[in-house]
N, C-alpha and C positions, 0 to 999 in steps of 0.2 A: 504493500500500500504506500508504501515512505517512497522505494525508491525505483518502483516498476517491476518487469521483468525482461529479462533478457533472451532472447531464444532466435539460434537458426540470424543469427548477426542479427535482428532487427529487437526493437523496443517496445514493450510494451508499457501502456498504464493499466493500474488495477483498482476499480472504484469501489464506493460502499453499493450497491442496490437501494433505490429508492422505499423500496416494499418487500417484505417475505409472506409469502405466500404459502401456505401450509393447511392443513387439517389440524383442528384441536389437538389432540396429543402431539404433534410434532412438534406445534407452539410450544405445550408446557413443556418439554423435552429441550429447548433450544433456550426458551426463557429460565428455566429453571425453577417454573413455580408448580403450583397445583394443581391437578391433573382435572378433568372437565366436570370429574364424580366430588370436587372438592368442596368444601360450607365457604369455602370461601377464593373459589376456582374463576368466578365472573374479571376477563382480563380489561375492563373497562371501569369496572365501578369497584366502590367496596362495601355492595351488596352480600350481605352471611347469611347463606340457606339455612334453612330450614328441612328435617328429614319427614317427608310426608310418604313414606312408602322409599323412595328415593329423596337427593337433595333437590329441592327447588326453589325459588327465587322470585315469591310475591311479590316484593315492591321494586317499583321501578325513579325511586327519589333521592337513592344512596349517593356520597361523592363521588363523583368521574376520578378515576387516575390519572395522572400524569406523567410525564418522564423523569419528572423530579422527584415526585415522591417516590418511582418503583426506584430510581437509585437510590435514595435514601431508607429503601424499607420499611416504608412509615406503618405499613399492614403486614407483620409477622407472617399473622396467618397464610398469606400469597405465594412466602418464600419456601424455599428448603433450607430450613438453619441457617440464613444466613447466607447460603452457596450462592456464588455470584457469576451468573453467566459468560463465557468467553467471551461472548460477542458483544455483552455489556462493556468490556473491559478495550474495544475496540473504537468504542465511542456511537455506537448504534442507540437510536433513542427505541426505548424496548417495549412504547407500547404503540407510540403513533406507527413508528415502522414496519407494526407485526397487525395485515389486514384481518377480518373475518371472512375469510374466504365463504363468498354466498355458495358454491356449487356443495361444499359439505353441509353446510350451515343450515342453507333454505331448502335446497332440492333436495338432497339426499338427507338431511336431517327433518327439520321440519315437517315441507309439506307430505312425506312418506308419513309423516305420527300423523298427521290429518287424513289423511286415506286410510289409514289404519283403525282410526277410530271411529271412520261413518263404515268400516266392514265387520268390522273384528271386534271394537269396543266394547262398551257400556252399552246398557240397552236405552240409557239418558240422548245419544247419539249416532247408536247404530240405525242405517238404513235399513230397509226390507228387504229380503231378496230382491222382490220385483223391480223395485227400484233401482238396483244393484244392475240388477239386467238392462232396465233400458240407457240409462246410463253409459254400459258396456256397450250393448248394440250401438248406440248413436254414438261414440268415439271411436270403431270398427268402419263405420259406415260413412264415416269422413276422412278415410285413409288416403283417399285418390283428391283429397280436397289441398291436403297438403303439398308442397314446392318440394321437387326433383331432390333438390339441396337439403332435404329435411331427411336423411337416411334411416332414420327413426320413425316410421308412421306408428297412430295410436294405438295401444293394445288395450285390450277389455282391462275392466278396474279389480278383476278377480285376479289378474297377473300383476297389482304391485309391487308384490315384494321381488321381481324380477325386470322389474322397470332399472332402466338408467339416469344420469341426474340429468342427461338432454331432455329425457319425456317427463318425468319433475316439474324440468323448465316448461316443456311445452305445455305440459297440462295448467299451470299456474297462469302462462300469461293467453294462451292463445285457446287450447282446446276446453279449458273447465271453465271460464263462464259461459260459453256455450251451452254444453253437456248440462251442465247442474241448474240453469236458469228452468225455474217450475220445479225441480224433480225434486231438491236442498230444500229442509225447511227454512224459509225466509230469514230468520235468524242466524241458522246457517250459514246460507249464502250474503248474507250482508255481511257478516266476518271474514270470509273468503274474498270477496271482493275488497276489502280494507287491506287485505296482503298483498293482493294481483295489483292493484292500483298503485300500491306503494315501490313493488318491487318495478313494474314498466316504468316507471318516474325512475327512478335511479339506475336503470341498466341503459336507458335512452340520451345520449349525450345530448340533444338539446333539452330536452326534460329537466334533466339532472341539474343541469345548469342554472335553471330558472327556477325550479321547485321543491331542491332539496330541503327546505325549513319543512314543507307542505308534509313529505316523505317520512319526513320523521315523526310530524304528528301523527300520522294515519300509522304508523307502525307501533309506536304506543298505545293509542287505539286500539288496535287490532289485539296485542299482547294482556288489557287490561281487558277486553271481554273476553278473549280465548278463555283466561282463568274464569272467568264469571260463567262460562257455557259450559266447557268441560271438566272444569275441577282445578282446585289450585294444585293437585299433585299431576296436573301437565304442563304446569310452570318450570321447565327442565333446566340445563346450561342453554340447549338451541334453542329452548322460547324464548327464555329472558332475553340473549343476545341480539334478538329483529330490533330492540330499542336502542342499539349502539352501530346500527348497519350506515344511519348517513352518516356518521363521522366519516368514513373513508370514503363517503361519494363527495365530504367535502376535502378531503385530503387528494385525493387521486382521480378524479373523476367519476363517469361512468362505472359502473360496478366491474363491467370486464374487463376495466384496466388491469385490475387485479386480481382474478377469477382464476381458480386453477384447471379452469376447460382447457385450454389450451396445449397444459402439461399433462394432461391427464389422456386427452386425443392423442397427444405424441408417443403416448409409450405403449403401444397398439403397435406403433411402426416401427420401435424400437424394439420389441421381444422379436418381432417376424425377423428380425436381421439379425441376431442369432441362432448358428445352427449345431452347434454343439456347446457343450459345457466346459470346457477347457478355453479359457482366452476371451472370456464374454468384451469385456471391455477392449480389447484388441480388437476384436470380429466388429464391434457397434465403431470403433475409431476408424476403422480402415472400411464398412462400407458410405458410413455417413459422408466420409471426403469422394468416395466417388459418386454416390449421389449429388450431391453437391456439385462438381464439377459437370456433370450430366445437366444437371439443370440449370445450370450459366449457359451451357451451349444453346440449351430450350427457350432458356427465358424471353427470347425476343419474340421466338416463332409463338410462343402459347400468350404471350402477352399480344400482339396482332389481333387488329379487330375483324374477323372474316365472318362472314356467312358459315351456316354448316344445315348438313341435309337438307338437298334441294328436294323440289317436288312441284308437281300441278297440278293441285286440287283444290287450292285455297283460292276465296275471295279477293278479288283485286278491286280499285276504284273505274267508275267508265273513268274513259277520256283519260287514263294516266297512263303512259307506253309504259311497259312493265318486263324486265331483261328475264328475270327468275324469280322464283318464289322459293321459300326455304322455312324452315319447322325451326331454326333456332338463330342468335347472332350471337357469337362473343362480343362484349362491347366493351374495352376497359379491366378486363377481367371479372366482366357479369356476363353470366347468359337469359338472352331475351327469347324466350319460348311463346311457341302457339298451343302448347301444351297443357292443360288443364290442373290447376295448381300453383301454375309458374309464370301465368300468362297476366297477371293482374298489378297495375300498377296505378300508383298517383302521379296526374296527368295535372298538371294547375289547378290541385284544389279537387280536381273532379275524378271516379276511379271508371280507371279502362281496363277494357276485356282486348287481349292482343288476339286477334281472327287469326291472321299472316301476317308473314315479312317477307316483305320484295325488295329487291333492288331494279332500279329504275333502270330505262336506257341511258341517261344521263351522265348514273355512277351513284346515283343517290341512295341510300337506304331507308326504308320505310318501314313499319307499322300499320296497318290495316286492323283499326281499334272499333270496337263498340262502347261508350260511355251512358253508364247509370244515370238516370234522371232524377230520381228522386234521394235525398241522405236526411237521415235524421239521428236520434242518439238511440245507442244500446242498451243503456242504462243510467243512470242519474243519481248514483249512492256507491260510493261515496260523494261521487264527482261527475259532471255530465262526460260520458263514454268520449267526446269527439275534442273537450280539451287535453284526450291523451292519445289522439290517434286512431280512437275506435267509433265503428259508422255504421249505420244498417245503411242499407240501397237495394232500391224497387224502380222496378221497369228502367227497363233493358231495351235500351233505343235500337229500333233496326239500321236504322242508319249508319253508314258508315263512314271511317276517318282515318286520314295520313295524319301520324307522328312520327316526327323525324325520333331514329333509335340513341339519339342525343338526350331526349327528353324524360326517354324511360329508365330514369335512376333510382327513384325509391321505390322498390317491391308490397307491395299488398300479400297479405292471405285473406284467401276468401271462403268463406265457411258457409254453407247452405241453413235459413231460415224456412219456417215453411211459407210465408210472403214476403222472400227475397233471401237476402245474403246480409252477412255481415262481414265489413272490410278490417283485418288487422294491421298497422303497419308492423314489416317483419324487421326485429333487432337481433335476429342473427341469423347465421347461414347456414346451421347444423341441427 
């Protein structure tokens, strides 16, 4: 860190990391304090559980930590005797530095105990089979609803404990107020919606921006009824912690700033690149550099905005000389599809259905769009649906329209209502 490093004649510098990004125990492992089961494990506040079945953590008004006090060990209880972490001794500030990784935290933590408890629960919050079923059917049955790029489509709610934190995600912002709107008892679903609303506001870079104070009231919110619905003994470490989630959308952004999807997708592609047990870290060093190398040589060619799968079956405009027609564009490293699922985008305010794409005799690239005529809101509790992006739309113009494929940047998902659809803007690509 002082004085670089040296290697193969060239220099390097070696910086601190802005953020560490971890799962609950890795934290308390790294920081040196109490593990997630601790009375006094909450690495934000200095909130002391209570054993209600397990530890949990009723109130939400305790002191915030800081960097000053975890250096001065002002809360015993937090520490291990005193042991003082390496990486404190580096000069790492040891609480702002160290995020809540939402992908453990809210997917794979959280919203999994809320699926757990409208199946498996208490009979206070358990659904009914029937219910259970339709629910299931209607998130099977909007599998072709979702975008190419979505490699996860929805699974019945009887397979959660085999879900991923991507379908987590998906079901929290995009497929479950869908699904559960009517089915959830209103109560229910008005507390669900306090997390989905709070969580698209902090994963959405301009959201986040503007509305994190908003974010973090709705997440307190949400944490002070949860206990009032399902019992103070599901006030856990992952419930209490959704009330310290905006600090690091104000520290770092966007939530995926620091999200460990990213590292967590990667090592899927790192196991497949070793092929014996001998030398793993040699085999992962020596295929990652020829990947690598490989893909400096690609980069220009996949970066290249071309046409892909031509065809002639699609609608054209009259009077427009039209060279070819094709089912998909790379454009910038997006693909603009005719595809159903992938085909829906915000157009100036207003959301388009992409028919085809042609390229003109000219050299021009087109869209051949149909736009929705009618938008209103999806819902109005916490907040009206459309100041975060979400839109019902009815009647579907026959008419037809050129967009140049410059215009088509921000992706829609489009989810089938029984009069009409409702439009999500999509925040991520997996």
């Amino acid at each position: 860190m002082r004085d670089g490093l040296e290697y193969n004649e060239r220099h390097y510098n070696v910086a601190l990391p802005d953020a560490f990004i971890c799962d609950a125990p890795a934290r308390a492992y790294l920081k040196c304090i109490k593990g997630h089961t601790g009375y006094s494990s909450c690495e934000r506040c200095t909130e002391y559980g209570v054993h209600l079945g397990t530890v949990v953590f009723p109130e939400l008004t305790a002191p915030l930590r800081t960097d000053l006090t975890f250096d001065q060990q002002l809360d015993s209880e937090h520490h291990h005797n005193d042991i003082v972490s390496p990486l404190q001794e580096l000069g790492i500030t040891m609480v702002s530095s160290f995020v809540l990784d939402y992908m453990h935290l809210v997917c794979l933590g959280h919203v999994r105990r809320i699926v757990h408890l409208w199946t498996k629960g208490p009979l206070s919050s358990r659904l009914s089979a029937s219910t259970i079923n339709m629910i299931s059917d209607h998130l099977e049955s909007i599998r072709a609803n979702l975008p190419q790029n979505f490699s996860r489509k929805p699974r019945s709610l009887r397979e959660y404990r085999n879900w991923k934190a991507t379908e987590y995600r998906q079901f929290l912002l995009y497929t479950g107020p869908v699904v559960l709107k009517g089915r959830l008892p209103t109560r229910l679903y008005k507390n669900f919606m306090l997390l989905s609303v709070a969580m698209r506001i902090l994963l959405s870079p301009a959201l986040c921006s503007k509305h994190c104070e908003y974010a973090d009231k709705l997440l307190k919110c949400y944490v002070t009824n949860f206990g009032q619905i399902y019992g103070s003994e599901q006030l856990v470490y992952n419930t209490h912690s959704l009330i310290h989630l905006a600090d690091d959308a104000r520290n770092f952004g966007a939530l995926d700033n620091v999200s460990c999807f990213p590292f967590e997708n990667h090592l899927g592609t790192m196991k497949r690149l070793v092929r014996r047990p001998q030398g793993a870290v040699q085999q992962l060093v020596r295929r990652l550099s020829e990947k690598q190398h490989s893909l400096s040589l690609k980069s220009g060619k996949e970066r290249a905005n071309k046409p892909l799968q031509p065809h002639f079956s699609g609608p054209t405009l009259p009077d427009v000389p039209v060279r070819m027609q094709y089912m998909k564009y790379r454009h910038e490293g997006n693909i603009i599809s005719r595809r159903e699922g992938s085909n829906c985008f915000n157009v100036k305010g207003k959301v388009a259905v992409v028919r085809n794409i042609v390229e003109l005799v000219s050299g021009g690239m087109y869209a051949v769009c149909q736009f929705y005529e009618k938008e209103g809101s999806f819902y109005n509790y916490p907040i009206e649906s459309t100041c975060v992006g979400i839109r019902t739309v009815t009647r579907l113009s026959h008419q037809l329209h050129d967009v140049s494929v410059t215009d088509l940047t921000e992706r829609l998902i489009l989810l089938p209502l029984q009069d009409g659809a409702v439009a999500f803007v999509q925040l991520h690509n997996q």
